[in-house]
BATOR-331731 format. One record per residue (C-alpha): residue in one letter; residue number from 1; chain; x negated, y negated, z. Coordinates in steps of 0.2 Angstrom, whole numbers, plus 5000, padded with zeros to 4 digits. Last residue first. Layout:
REM residues N
code,pos,unit,px,py,pz
a,NUM,A,X,Y,Z
...
//
This chain:
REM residues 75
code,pos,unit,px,py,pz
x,75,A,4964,4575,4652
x,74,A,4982,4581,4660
x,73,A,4979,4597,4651
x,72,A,4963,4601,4662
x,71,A,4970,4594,4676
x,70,A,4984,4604,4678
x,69,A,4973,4620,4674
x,68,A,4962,4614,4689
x,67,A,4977,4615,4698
x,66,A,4984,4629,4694
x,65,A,4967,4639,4698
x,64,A,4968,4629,4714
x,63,A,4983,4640,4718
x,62,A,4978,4655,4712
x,61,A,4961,4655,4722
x,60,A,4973,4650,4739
x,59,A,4985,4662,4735
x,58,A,4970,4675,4733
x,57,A,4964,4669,4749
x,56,A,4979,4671,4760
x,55,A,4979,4688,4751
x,54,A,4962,4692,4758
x,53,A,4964,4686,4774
x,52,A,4980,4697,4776
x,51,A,4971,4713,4770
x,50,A,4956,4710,4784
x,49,A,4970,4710,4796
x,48,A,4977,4724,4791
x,47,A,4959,4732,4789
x,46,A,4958,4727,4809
x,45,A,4974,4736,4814
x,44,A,4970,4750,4806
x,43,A,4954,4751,4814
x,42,A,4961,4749,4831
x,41,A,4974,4761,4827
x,40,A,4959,4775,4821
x,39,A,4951,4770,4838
x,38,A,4966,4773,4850
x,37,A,4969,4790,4839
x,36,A,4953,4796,4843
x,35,A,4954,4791,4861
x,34,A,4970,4800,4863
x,33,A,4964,4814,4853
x,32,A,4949,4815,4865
x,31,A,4959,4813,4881
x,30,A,4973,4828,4875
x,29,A,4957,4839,4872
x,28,A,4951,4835,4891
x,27,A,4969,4838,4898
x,26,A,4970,4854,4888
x,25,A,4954,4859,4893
x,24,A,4959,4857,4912
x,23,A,4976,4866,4910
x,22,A,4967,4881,4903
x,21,A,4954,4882,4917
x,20,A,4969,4880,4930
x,19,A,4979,4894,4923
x,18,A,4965,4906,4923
x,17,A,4963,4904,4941
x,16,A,4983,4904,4944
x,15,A,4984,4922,4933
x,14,A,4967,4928,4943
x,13,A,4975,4925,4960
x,12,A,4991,4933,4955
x,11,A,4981,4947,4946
x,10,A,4970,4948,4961
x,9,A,4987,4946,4975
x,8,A,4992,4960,4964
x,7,A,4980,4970,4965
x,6,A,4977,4968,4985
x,5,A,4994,4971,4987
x,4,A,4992,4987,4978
x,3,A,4978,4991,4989
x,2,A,4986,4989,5005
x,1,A,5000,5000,5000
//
């Protein structure tokens, strides 16, 4: 009788042990995605931003573009 307690108290041991381990990796994989995916959003953010100044200078290319084509007909 002993023994099987013993057994059992090994496997429940053993079941919480392994348990432990598996929820200790998981919390470290879940803290590198979460840091991966914190910089990929900071980056996306970033290229966004760069997309934005690029457009506001287009317009402002295009519009001085016009302008200097004003003044070329106006002469």
């Amino acid at each position: 009788m002993a023994f099987i307690l013993a057994a059992l108290g090994g496997i429940v041991l053993g079941g919480g042990l392994a348990a432990w381990v598996l929820s200790n990796r998981w919390n470290q994989q879940v803290e590198v995605v979460k840091e991966a995916l914190s910089d990929l959003a900071d980056k996306h953010q970033a290229e966004q931003q760069q997309n934005k100044e690029l457009k506001q200078e287009l317009a402002d290319t295009r519009y001085q573009l016009g302008e200097a084509k004003k003044d070329l007909a106006a002469r």
